[in-house]
Structure formats: structure tokens, C-alpha cells
py3Dmol code that shows the C-alpha trace and the ligand (Angstrom):
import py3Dmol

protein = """\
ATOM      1  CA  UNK A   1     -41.957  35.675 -58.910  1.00  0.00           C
ATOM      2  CA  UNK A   2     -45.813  34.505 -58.574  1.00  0.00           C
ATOM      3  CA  UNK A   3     -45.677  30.998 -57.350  1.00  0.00           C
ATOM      4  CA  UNK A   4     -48.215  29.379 -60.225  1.00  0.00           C
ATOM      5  CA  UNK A   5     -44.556  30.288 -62.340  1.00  0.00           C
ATOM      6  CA  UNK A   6     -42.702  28.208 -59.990  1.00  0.00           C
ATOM      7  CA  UNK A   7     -44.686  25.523 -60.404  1.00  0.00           C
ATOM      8  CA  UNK A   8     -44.235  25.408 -64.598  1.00  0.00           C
ATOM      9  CA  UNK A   9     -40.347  25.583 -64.587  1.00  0.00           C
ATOM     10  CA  UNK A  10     -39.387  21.763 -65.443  1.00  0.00           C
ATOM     11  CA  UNK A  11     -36.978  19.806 -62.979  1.00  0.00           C
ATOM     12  CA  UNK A  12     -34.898  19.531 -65.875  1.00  0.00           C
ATOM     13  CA  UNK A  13     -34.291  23.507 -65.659  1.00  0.00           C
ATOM     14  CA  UNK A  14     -33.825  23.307 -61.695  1.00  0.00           C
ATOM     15  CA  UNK A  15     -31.762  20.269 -62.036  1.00  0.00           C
ATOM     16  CA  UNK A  16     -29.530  22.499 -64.528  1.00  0.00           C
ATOM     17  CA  UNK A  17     -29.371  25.802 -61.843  1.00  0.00           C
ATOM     18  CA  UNK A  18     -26.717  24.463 -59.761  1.00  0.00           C
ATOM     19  CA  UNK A  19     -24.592  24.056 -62.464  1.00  0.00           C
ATOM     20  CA  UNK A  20     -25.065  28.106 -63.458  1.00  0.00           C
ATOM     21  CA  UNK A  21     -24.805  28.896 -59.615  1.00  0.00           C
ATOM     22  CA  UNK A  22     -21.308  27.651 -59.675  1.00  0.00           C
ATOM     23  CA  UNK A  23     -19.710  28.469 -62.821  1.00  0.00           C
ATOM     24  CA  UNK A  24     -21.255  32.373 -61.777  1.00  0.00           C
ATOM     25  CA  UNK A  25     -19.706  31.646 -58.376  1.00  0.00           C
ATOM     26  CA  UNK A  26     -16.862  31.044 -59.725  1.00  0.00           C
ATOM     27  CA  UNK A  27     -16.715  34.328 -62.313  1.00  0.00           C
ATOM     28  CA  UNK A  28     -17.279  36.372 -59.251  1.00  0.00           C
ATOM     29  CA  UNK A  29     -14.631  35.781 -57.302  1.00  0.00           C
ATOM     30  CA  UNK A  30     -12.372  35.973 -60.425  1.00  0.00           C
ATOM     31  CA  UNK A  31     -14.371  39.674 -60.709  1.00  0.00           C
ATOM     32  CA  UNK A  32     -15.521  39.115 -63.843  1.00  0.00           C
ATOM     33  CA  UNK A  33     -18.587  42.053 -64.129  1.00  0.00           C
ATOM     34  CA  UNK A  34     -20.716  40.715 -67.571  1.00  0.00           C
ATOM     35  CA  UNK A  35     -21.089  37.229 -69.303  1.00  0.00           C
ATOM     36  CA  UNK A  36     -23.090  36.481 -72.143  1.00  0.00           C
ATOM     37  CA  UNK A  37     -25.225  33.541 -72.766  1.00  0.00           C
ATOM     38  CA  UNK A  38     -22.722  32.189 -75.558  1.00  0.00           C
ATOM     39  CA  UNK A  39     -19.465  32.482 -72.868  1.00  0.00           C
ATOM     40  CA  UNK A  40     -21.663  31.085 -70.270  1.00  0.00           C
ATOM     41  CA  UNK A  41     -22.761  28.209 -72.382  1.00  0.00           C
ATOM     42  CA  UNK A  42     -19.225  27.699 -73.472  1.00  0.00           C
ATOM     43  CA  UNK A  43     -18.073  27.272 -69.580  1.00  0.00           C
ATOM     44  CA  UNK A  44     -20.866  24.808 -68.977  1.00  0.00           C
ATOM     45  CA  UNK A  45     -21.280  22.987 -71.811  1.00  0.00           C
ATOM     46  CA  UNK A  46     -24.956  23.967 -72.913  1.00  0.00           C
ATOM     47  CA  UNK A  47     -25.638  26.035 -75.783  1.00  0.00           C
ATOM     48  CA  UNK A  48     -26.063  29.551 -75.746  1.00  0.00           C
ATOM     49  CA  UNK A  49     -30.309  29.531 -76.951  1.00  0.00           C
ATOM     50  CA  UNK A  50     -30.237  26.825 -73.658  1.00  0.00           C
ATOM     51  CA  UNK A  51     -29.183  29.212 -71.327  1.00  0.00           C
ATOM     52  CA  UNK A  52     -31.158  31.794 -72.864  1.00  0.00           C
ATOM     53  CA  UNK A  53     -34.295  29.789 -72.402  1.00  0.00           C
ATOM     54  CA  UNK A  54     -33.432  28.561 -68.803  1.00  0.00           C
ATOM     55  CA  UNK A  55     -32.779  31.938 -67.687  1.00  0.00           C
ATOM     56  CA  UNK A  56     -36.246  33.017 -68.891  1.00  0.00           C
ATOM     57  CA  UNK A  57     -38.063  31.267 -67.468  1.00  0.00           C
ATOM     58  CA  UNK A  58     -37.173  33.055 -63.880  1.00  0.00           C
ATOM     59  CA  UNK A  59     -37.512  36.467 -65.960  1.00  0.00           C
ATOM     60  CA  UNK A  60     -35.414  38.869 -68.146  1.00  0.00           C
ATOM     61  CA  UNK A  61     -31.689  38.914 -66.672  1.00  0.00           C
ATOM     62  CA  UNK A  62     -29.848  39.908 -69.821  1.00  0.00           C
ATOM     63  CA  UNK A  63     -30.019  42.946 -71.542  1.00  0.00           C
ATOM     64  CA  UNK A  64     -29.176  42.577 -75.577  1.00  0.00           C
ATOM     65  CA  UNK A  65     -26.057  43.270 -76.373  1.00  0.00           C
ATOM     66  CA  UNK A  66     -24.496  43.169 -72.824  1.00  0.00           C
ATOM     67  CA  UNK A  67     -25.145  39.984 -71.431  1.00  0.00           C
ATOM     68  CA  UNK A  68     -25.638  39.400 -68.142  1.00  0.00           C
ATOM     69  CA  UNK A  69     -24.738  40.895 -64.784  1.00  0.00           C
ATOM     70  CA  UNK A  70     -22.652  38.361 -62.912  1.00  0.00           C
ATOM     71  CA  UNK A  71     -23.219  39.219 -59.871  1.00  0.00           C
ATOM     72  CA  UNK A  72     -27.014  40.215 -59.736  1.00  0.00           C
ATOM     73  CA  UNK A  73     -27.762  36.697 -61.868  1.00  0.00           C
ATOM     74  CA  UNK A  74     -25.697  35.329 -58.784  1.00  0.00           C
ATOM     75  CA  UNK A  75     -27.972  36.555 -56.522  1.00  0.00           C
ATOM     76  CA  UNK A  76     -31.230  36.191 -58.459  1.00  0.00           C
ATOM     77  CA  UNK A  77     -30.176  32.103 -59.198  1.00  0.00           C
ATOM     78  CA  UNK A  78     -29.185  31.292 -55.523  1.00  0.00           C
ATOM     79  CA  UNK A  79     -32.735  33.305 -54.604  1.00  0.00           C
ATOM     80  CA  UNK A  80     -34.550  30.953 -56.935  1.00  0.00           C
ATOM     81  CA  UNK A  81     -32.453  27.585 -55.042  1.00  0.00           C
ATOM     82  CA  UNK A  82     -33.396  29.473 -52.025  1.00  0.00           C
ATOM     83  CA  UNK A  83     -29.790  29.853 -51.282  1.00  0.00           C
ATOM     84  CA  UNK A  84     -30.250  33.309 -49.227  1.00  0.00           C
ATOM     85  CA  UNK A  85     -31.689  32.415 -46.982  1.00  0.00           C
ATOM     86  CA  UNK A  86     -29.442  29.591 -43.818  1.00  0.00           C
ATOM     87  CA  UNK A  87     -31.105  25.929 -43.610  1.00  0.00           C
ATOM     88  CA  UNK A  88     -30.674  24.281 -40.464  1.00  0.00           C
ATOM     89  CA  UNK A  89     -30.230  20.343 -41.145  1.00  0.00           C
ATOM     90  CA  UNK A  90     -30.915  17.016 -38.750  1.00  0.00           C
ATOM     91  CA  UNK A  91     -29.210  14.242 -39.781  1.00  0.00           C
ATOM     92  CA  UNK A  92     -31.172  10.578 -38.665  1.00  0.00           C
ATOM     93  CA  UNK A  93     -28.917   7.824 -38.935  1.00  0.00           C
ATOM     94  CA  UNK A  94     -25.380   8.568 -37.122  1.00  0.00           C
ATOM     95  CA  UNK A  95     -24.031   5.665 -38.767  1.00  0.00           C
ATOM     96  CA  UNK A  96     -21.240   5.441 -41.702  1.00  0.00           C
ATOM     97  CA  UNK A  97     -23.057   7.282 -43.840  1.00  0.00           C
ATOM     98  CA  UNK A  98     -24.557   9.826 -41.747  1.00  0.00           C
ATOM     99  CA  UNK A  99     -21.230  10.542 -39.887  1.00  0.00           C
ATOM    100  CA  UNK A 100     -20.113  10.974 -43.515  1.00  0.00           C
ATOM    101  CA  UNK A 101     -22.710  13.634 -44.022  1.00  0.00           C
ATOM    102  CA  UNK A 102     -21.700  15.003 -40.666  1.00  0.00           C
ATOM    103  CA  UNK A 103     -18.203  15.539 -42.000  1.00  0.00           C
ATOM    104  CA  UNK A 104     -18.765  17.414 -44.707  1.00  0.00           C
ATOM    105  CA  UNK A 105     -18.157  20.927 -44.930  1.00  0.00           C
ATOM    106  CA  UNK A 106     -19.232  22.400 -47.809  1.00  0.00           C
ATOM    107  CA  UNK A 107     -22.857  22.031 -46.821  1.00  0.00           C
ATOM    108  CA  UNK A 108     -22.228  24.950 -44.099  1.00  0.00           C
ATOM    109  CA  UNK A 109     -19.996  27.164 -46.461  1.00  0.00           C
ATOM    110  CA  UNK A 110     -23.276  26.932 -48.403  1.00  0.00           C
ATOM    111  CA  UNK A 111     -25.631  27.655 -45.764  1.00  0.00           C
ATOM    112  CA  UNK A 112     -26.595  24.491 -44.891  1.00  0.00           C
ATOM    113  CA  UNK A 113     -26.014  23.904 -41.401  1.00  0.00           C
ATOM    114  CA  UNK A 114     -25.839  20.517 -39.357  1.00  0.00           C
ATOM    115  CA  UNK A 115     -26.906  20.372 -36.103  1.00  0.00           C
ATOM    116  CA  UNK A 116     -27.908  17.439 -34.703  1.00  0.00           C
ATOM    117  CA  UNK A 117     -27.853  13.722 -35.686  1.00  0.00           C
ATOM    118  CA  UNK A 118     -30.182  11.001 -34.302  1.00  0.00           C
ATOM    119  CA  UNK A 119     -29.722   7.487 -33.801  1.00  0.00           C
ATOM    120  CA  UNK A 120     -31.187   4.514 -31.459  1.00  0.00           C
ATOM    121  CA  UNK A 121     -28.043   3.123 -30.990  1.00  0.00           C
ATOM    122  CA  UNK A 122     -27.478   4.007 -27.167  1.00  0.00           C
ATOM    123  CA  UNK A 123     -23.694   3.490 -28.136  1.00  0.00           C
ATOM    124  CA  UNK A 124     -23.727   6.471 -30.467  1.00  0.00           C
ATOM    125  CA  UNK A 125     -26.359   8.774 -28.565  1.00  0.00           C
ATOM    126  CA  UNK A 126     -24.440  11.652 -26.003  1.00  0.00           C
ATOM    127  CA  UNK A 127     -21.591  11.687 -28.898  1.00  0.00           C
ATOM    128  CA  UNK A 128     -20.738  14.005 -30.859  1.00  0.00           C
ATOM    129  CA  UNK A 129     -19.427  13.434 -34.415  1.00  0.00           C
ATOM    130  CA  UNK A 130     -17.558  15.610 -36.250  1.00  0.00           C
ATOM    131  CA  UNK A 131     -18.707  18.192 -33.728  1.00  0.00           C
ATOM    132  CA  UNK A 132     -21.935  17.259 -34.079  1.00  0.00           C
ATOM    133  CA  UNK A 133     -24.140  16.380 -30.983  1.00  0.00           C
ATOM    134  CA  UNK A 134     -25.494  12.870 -31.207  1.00  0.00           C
ATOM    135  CA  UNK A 135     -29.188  12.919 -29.587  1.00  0.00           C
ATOM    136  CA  UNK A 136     -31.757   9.588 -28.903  1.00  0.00           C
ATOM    137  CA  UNK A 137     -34.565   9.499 -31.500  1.00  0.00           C
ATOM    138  CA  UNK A 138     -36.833  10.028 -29.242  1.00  0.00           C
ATOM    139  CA  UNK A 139     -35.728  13.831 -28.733  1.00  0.00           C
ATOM    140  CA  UNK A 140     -36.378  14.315 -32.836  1.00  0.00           C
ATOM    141  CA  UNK A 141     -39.831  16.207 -32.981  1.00  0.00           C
ATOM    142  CA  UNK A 142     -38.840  18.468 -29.801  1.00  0.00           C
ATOM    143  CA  UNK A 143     -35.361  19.328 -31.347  1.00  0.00           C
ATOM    144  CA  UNK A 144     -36.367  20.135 -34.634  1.00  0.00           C
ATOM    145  CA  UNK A 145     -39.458  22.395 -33.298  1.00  0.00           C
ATOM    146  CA  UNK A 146     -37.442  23.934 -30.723  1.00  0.00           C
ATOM    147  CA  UNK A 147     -34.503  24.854 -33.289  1.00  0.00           C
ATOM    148  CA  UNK A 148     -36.809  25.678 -36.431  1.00  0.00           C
ATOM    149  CA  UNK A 149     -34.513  22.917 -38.740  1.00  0.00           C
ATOM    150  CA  UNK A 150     -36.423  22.899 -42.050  1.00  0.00           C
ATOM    151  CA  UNK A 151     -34.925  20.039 -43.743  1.00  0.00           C
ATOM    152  CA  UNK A 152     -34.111  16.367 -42.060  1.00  0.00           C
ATOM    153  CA  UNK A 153     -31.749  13.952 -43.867  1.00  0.00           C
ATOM    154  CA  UNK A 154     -32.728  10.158 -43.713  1.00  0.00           C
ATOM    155  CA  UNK A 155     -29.635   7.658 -43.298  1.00  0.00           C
ATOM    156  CA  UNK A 156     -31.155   5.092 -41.768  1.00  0.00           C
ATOM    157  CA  UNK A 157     -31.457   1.365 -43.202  1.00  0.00           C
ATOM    158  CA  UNK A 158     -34.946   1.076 -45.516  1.00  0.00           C
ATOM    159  CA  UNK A 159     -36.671  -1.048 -43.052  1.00  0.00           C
ATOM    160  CA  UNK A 160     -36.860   1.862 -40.396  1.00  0.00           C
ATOM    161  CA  UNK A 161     -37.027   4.916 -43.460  1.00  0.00           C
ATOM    162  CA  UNK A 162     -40.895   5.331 -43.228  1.00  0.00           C
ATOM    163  CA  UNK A 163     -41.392   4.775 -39.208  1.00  0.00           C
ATOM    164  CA  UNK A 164     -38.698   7.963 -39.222  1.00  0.00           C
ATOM    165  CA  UNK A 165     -40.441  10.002 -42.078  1.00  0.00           C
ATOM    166  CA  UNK A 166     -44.214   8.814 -40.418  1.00  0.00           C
ATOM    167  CA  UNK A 167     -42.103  11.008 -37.193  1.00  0.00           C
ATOM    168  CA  UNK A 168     -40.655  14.006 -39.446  1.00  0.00           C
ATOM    169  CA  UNK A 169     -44.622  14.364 -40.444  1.00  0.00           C
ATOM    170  CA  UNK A 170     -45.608  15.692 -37.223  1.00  0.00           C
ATOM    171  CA  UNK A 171     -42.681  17.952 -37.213  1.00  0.00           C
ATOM    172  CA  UNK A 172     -42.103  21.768 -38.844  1.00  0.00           C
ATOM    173  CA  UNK A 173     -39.681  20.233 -41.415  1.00  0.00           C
ATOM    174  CA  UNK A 174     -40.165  21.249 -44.544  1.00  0.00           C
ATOM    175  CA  UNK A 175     -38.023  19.155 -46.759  1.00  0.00           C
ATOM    176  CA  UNK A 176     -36.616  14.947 -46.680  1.00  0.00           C
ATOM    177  CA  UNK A 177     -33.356  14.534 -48.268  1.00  0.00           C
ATOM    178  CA  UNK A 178     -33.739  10.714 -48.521  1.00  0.00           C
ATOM    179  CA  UNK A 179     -31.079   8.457 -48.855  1.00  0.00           C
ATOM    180  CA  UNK A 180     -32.526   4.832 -47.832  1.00  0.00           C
ATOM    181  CA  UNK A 181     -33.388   3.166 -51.190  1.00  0.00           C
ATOM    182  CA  UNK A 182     -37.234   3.156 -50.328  1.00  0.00           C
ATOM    183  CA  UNK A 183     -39.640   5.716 -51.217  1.00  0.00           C
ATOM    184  CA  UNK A 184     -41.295   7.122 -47.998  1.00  0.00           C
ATOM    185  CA  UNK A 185     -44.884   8.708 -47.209  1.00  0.00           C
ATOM    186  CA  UNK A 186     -45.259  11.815 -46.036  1.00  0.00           C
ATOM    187  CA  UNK A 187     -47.882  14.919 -46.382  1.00  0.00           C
ATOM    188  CA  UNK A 188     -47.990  17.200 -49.789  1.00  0.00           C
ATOM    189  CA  UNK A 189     -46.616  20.253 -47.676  1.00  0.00           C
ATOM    190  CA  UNK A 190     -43.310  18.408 -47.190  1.00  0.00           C
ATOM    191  CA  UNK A 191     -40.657  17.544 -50.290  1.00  0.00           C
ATOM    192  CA  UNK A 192     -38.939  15.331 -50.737  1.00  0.00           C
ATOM    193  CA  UNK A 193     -35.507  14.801 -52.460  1.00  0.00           C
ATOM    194  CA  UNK A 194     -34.532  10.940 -53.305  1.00  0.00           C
ATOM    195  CA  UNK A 195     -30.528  10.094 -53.288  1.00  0.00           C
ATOM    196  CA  UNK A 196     -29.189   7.038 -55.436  1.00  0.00           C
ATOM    197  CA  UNK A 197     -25.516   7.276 -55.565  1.00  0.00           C
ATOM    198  CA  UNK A 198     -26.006   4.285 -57.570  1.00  0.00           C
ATOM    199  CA  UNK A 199     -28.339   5.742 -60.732  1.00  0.00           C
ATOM    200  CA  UNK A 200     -25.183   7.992 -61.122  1.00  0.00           C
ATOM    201  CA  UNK A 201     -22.929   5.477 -61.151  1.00  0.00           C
ATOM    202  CA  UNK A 202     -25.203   3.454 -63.660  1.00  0.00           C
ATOM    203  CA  UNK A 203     -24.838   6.700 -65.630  1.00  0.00           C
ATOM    204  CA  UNK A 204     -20.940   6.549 -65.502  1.00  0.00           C
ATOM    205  CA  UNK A 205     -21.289   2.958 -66.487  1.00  0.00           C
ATOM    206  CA  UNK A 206     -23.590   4.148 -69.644  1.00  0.00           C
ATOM    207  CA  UNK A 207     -20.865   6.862 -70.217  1.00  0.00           C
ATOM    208  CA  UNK A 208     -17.684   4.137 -70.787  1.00  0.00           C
ATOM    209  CA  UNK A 209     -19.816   2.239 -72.388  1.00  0.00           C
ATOM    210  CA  UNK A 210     -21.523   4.833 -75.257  1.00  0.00           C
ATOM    211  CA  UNK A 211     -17.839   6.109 -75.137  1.00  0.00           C
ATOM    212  CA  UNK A 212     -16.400   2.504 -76.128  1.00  0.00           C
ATOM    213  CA  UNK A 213     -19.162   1.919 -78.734  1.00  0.00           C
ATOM    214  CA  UNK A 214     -17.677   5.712 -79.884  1.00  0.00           C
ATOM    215  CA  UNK A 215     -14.179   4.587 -80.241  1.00  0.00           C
ATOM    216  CA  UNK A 216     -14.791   1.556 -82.292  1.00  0.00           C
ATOM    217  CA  UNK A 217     -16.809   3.040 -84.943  1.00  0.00           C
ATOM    218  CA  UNK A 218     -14.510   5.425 -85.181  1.00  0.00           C
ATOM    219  CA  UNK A 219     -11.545   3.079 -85.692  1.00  0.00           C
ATOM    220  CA  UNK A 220     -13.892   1.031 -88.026  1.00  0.00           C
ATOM    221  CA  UNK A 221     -14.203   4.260 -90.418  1.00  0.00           C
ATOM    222  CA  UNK A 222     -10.670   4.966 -90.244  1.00  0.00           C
ATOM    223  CA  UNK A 223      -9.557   1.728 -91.310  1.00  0.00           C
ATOM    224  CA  UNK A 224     -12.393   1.815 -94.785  1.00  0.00           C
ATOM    225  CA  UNK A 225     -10.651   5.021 -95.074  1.00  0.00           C
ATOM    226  CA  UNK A 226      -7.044   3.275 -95.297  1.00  0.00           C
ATOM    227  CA  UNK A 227      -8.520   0.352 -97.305  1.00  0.00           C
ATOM    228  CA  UNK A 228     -10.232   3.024-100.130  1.00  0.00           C
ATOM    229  CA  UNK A 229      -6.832   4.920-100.129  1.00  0.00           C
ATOM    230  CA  UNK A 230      -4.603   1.754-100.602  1.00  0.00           C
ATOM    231  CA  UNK A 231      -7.243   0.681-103.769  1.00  0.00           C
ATOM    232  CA  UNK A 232      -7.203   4.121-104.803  1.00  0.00           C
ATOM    233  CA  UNK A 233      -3.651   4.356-104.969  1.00  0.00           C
ATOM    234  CA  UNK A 234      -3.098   0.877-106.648  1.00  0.00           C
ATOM    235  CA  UNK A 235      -5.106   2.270-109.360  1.00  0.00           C
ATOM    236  CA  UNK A 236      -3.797   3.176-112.851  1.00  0.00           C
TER     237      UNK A 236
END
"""
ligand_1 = """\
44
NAI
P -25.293 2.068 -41.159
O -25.821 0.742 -40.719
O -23.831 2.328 -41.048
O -26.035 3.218 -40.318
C -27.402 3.243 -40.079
C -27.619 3.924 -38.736
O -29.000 4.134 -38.559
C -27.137 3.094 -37.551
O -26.308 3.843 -36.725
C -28.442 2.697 -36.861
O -28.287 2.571 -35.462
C -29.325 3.868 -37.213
N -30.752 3.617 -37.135
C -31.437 2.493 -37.459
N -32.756 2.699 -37.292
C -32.894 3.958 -36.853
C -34.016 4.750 -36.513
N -35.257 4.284 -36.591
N -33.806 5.992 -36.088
C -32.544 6.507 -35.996
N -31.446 5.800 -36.307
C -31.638 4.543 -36.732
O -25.814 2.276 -42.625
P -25.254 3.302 -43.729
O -24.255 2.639 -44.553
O -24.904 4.564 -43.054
O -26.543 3.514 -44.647
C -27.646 4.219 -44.149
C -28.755 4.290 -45.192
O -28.298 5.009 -46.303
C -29.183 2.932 -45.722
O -30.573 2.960 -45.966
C -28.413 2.800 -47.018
O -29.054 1.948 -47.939
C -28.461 4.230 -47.472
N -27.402 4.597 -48.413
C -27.805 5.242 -49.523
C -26.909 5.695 -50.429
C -27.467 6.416 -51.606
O -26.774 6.655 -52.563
N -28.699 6.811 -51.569
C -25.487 5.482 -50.294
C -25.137 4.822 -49.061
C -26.085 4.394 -48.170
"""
view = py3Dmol.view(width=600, height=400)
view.addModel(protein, "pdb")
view.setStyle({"model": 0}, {"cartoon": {"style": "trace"}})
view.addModel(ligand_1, "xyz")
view.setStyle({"model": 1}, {"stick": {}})
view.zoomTo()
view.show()
């Protein structure tokens, strides 16, 4: 894939990917060989023209009339999240929610791989957490160069996110996933994803909510129904 078609696919798409890598995921290891946009639409919720489209834009996966090949759209969608290839992970911040991070292990059964954390708290450097080797701050740059990590995770409090960031800069890493509710500098060459467990909460809270709103109207209707039906029913 050239990488000026990268660039066009929108973040709505890429945001959507995951979701296809693990309902595929999921066929696979229940050795299911062929899906079709409509069944795969059906498991995810999207409609079967949607996953026609997303699919497209990486190129032509399904063949008319047979669907798709589960396994080699497998492959081709955790290619495209870059999934084949093993990240190597720092974690900067060894505090509640970095141990958190640290404890998690999905990330490795995925391919991403903790391991070190960082921390200027000499109480939690020499550690290790989880299993995972707690190291000074000052040993970030030569760690991550020495070990080729490509992608640094910021738990520290905001006030300290950009001095951290200003020292991933210098680095090899190639992407931030940012947690500190501030959004930090760094050069065009390095990404950066921004985590607010609270915007999906906000969207939960927008779900009841939209949900509630739902349930009245509906029990509004119902009860004109009953009214009409009584009046109808009293009539000669
Ligand atoms: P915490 O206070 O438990 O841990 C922070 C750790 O960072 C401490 O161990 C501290 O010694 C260390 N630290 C401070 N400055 C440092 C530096 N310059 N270099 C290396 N380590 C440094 O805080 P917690 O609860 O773990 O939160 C960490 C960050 O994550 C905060 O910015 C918080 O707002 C954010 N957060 C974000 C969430 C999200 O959804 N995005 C959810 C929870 C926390």
C-alpha cells in the first residue's frame, strides 16, 4: 500500500479496525474459513455497504459472491494496525496508574511488550512491578536507544508530561501513548495517541441519558395509543 493512501483513510475508518480485528480474531479460532460483509456487519453492528467501504479503502479483500477470507483479512487488517510486527513499550510514571499498565497482560498477548518503567521517585526506582524493572529517569534516552522501544507511555502527573515528552524527543521512539490530561509537544516524526478515560465515560453518560429520553417517548406514545383505543372503543 503506497503511503500517500495511508494518509487519506479517515481516523474514523482506523478507529473502526480494531473492532474488525477482533470479531475476525475471534471467527478464526472458531475456524470459520469465509464471511461476508452482511454477516460481518451483523457481528459488529455496522452495516454491510460500511464494511464494504472500510475494507476498500486498504484494497479489494472480497471476491463477489464469496465474501471474504477470514484468515488472510486477519492478516491484511492487523498488517494495516501494524500488528505483525512486536512493539517494545516504556512505561514513565510507575505510579497507580502506570503499575496498572504494568499489570496488564493483554498488551503482550498482542505484541506489545513492557519493559521498563521510569519514575523519580527513588522509593520506586531498583523495583520491579509486576515483573517489570523499575529504572531512574535519568536512564530513559539510553534504555530506549539501547533496546530499540518504539512507543513510550506517559503516566506521569500534567505538570511534568511535556519536560518527559521534551526527553522522548531526543529518543528513537516513534509513538506517545499519552495519558496526562495535557497535550504535549513533540516533533512531526513522532505520534501521538491522547487517552481520556473520562470522554468515554462522558459518552456512557450521553448513552443513559439518549436511552432515558428513548424510554419516555416511547411510554408517551403508548399511552395516546391506549387513550385513542379507549375513545375508539366508547364509540357507537
Ligand atoms: P500517581 O501520582 O499515582 O503516579 C504518578 C507517578 O509519576 C509517580 O510515581 C511519580 O513519582 C511519577 N513522576 C512524576 N514526575 C515524573 C517524571 N518527570 N518522570 C518520571 N516519573 C515521574 O498518578 P496516577 O494516578 O498514576 O496518574 C498518572 C497520570 O495519568 C496523571 O497525569 C493522571 O492525570 C493521568 N491519568 C489519566 C487517565 C486517563 O484516562 N487519561 C486516567 C488516570 C490517570
Amino acid at each position: 500500500m503506497a503511503e500517500e493512501e495511508i494518509k487519506k483513510i479517515s481516523l474514523a475508518v482506523i478507529r473502526r479496525l480494531p473492532k474488525y480485528h477482533k470479531c475476525l480474531g475471534e471467527l478464526l479460532r472458531n475456524n470459520v474459513e469465509k464471511v461476508s460483509s452482511q454477516e460481518l456487519g451483523q457481528m459488529l453492528g455496522f452495516t454491510a455497504s460500511q464494511v464494504r467501504q472500510d475494507l476498500n479503502n486498504f484494497g479489494e479483500f472480497g471476491q463477489q459472491g464469496y465474501g471474504y477470507n477470514v484468515e488472510q483479512l486477519y492478516n491484511e487488517v492487523a498488517k494495516i494496525l501494524g500488528l505483525h510486527t512486536e512493539h517494545k513499550m516504556v512505561i514513565i510514571g510507575a505510579g497507580n496508574l502506570g503499575q496498572a499498565l504494568a499489570n496488564y497482560k493483554d498488551f503482550e498477548s498482542h505484541g506489545f511488550k513492557i519493559i521498563a518503567m521510569f519514575d523519580i521517585n527513588p522509593r520506586l526506582t531498583g523495583l520491579r512491578i509486576h515483573g517489570v524493572p523499575v529504572y531512574d529517569l535519568e536512564e530513559l534516552s539510553y534504555v530506549i536507544n539501547e533496546n530499540n522501544v518504539d512507543i513510550a507511555i506517559i503516566a506521569v502527573p500534567k505538570e511534568n508530561a511535556q519536560q518527559v515528552a521534551d526527553i522522548l524527543s531526543g529518543t528513537i521512539i516513534k509513538g506517545i501513548w499519552n495519558f496526562a490530561p495535557i497535550e504535549i509537544k513533540v516533533p512531526p516524526h513522532i505520534m501521538v495517541e491522547n487517552v481520556h478515560l473520562i470522554d468515554s465515560l462522558f459518552t456512557l453518560s450521553y448513552k443513559i441519558n439518549e436511552n432515558k429520553l428513548m424510554e419516555r417517548l416511547i411510554k408517551q406514545k403508548s399511552k395516546r395509543f391506549e387513550v385513542k383505543e379507549k375513545i375508539i372503543k366508547k364509540l357507537p
